[in-house]
NUTORLUM-404584 format. One line per field, with one value per residue: residue number from 0; residue in three letters; x, y, z of N, C-alpha, C, CB in turn. Coordinates in nm, 3 decimals. Glycine has a CB too. Example, Ala and Ser with C-alpha at 12.3 -4.5 7.8 and 13.67 -1.06 7.14 Angstrom:
n = c(0_1)
res = c(ALA_SER)
n_X = c(1.319_1.285)
n_Y = c(-0.569_-0.225)
n_Z = c(0.780_0.708)
ca_X = c(1.230_1.367)
ca_Y = c(-0.450_-0.106)
ca_Z = c(0.780_0.714)
c_X = c(1.320_1.290)
c_Y = c(-0.330_0.003)
c_Z = c(0.780_0.787)
cb_X = c(1.131_1.408)
cb_Y = c(-0.447_-0.060)
cb_Z = c(0.905_0.572)
This chain:
n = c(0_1_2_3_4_5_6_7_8_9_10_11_12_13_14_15_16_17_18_19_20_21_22_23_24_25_26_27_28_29_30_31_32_33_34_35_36_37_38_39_40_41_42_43_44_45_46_47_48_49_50_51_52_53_54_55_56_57_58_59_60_61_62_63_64_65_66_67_68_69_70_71_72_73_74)
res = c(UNK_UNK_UNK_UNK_UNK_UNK_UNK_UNK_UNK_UNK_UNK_UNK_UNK_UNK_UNK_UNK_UNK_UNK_UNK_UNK_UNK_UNK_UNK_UNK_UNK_UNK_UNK_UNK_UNK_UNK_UNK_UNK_UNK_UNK_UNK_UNK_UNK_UNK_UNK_UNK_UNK_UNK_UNK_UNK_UNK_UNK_UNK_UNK_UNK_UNK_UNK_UNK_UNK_UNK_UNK_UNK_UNK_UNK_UNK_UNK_UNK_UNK_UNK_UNK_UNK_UNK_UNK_UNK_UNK_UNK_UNK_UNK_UNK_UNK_UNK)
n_X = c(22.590_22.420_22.287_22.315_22.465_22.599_22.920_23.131_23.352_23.577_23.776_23.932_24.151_24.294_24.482_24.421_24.199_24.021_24.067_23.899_23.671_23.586_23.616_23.540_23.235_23.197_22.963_22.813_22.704_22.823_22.727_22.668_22.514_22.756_22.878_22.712_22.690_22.964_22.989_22.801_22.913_23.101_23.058_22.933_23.163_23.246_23.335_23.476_23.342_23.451_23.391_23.574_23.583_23.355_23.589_23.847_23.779_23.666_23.427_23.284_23.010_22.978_22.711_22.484_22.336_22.066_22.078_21.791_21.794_21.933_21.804_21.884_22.135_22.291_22.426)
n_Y = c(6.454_6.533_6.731_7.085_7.274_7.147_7.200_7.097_6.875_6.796_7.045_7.293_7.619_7.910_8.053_8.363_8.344_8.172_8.356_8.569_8.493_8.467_8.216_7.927_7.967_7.907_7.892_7.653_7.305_6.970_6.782_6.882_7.134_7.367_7.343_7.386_7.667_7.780_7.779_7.981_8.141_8.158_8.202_8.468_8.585_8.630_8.449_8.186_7.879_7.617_7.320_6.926_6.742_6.391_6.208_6.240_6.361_6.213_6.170_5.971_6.001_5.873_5.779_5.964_5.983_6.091_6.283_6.310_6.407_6.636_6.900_7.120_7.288_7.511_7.729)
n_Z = c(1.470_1.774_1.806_1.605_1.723_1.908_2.132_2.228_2.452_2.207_2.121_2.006_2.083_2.076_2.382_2.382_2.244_2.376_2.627_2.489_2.451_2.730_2.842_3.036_3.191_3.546_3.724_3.701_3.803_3.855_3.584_3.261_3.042_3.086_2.809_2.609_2.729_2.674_2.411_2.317_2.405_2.280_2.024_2.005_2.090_1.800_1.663_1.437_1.400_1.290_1.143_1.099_0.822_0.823_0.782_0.839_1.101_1.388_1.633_1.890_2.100_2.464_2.616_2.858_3.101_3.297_3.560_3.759_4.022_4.031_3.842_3.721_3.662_3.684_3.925)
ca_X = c(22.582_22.324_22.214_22.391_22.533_22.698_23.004_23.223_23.432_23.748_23.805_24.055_24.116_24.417_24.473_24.393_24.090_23.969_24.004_23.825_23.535_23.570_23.631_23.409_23.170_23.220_22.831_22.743_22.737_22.781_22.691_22.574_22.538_22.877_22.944_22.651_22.713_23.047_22.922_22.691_23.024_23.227_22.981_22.867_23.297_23.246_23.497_23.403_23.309_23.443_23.447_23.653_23.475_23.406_23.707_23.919_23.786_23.519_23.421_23.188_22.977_22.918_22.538_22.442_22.243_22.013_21.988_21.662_21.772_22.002_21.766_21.939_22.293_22.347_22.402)
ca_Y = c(6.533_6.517_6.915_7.124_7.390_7.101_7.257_7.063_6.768_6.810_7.186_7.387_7.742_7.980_8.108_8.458_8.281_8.170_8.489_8.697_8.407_8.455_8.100_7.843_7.995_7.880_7.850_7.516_7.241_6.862_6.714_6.919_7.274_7.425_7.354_7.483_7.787_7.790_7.793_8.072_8.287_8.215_8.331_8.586_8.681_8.649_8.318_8.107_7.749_7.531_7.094_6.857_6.617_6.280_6.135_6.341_6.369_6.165_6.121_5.876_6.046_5.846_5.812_5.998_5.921_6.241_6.283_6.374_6.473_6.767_6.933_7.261_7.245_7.634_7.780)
ca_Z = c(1.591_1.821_1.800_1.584_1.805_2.023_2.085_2.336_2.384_2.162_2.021_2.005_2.097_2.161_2.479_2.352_2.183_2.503_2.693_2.417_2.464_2.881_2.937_3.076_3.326_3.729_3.734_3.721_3.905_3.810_3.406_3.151_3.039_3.018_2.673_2.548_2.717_2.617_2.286_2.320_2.448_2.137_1.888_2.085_2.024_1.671_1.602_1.353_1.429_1.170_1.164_0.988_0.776_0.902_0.690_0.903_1.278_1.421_1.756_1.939_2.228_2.521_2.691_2.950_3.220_3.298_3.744_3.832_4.141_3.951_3.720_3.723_3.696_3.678_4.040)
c_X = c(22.440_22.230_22.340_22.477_22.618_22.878_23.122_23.316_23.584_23.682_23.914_24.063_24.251_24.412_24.389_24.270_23.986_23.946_23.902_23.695_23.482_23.558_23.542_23.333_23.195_23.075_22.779_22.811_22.714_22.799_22.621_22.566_22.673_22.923_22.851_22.696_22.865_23.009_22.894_22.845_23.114_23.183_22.925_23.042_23.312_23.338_23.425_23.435_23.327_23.503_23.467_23.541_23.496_23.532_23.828_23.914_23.626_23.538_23.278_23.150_22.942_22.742_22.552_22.324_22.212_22.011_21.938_21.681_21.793_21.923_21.893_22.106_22.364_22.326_22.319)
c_Y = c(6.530_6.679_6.937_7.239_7.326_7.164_7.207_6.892_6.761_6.942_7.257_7.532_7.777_8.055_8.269_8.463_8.276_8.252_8.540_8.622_8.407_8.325_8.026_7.942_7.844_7.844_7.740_7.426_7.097_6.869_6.859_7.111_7.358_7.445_7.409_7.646_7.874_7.839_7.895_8.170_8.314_8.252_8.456_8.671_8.693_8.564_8.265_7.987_7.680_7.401_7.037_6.744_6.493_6.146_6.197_6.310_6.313_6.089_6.039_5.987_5.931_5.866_5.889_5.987_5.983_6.162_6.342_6.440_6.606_6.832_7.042_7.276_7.378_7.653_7.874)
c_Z = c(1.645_1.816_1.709_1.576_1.926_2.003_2.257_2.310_2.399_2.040_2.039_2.008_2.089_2.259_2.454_2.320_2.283_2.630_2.637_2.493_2.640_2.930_2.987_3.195_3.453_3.772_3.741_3.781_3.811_3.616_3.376_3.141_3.028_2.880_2.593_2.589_2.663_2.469_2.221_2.323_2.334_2.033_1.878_2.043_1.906_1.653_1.553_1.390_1.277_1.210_1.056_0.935_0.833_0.868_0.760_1.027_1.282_1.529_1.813_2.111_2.307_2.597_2.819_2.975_3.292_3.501_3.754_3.940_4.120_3.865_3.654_3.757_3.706_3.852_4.115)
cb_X = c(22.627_22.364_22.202_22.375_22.414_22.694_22.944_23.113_23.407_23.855_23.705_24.119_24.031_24.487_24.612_24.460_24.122_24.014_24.088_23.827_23.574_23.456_23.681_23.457_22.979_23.279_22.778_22.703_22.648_22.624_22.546_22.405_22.485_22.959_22.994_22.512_22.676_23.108_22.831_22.544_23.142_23.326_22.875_22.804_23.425_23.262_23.608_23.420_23.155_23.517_23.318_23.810_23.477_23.284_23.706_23.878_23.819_23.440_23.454_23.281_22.871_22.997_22.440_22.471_22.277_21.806_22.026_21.568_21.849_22.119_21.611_21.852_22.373_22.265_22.473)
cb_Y = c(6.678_6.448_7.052_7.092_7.499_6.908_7.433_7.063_6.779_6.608_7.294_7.363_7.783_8.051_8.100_8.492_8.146_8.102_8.596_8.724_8.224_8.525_8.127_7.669_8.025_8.045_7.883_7.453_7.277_6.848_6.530_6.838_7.308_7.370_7.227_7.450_7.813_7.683_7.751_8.066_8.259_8.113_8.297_8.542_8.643_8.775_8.202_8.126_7.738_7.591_6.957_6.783_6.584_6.222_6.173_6.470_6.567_6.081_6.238_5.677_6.146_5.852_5.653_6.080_5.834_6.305_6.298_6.286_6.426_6.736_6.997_7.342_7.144_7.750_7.803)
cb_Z = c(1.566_1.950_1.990_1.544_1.868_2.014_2.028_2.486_2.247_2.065_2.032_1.904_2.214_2.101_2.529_2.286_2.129_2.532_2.701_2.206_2.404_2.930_3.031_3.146_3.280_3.837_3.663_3.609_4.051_3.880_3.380_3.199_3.143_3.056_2.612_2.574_2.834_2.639_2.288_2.465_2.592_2.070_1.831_2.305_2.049_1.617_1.699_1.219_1.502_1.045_1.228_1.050_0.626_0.924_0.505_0.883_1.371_1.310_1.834_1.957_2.227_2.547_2.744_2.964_3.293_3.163_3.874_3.871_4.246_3.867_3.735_3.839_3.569_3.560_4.054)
């Protein structure tokens, strides 16, 4: 993992899960940021974050390709 509070992608929630957590914020604009803050909202609900070993689940991130023009992707 590239950080290890990345927390997006492929996860899984239950609807109920995803209310308690309030859902993605509407705030940003474009790449980037959401899933951290996502993140931030489901530990902040007290759910435990647990990953399968890599014998199990393993994903390949694509690159991104930062726009200068965008710093600020929150609204």
């Amino acid at each position: 993992l590239p950080y290890e509070t990345i927390f997006g992608g492929v996860c899984g929630l239950t609807e109920k899960q995803f209310r308690e957590a309030n859902g993605y914020s509407n705030t940003y604009l474009g790449w980037g940021g959401e899933d951290d803050d996502f993140y931030e909202r489901v530990k902040f609900s007290k759910m435990k974050i647990f990953r399968k070993t890599l014998k199990i689940a393993r994903y390949a991130s694509l690159k991104h390709v930062k726009n200068t023009k965008q710093r600020n992707h929150a609204k």
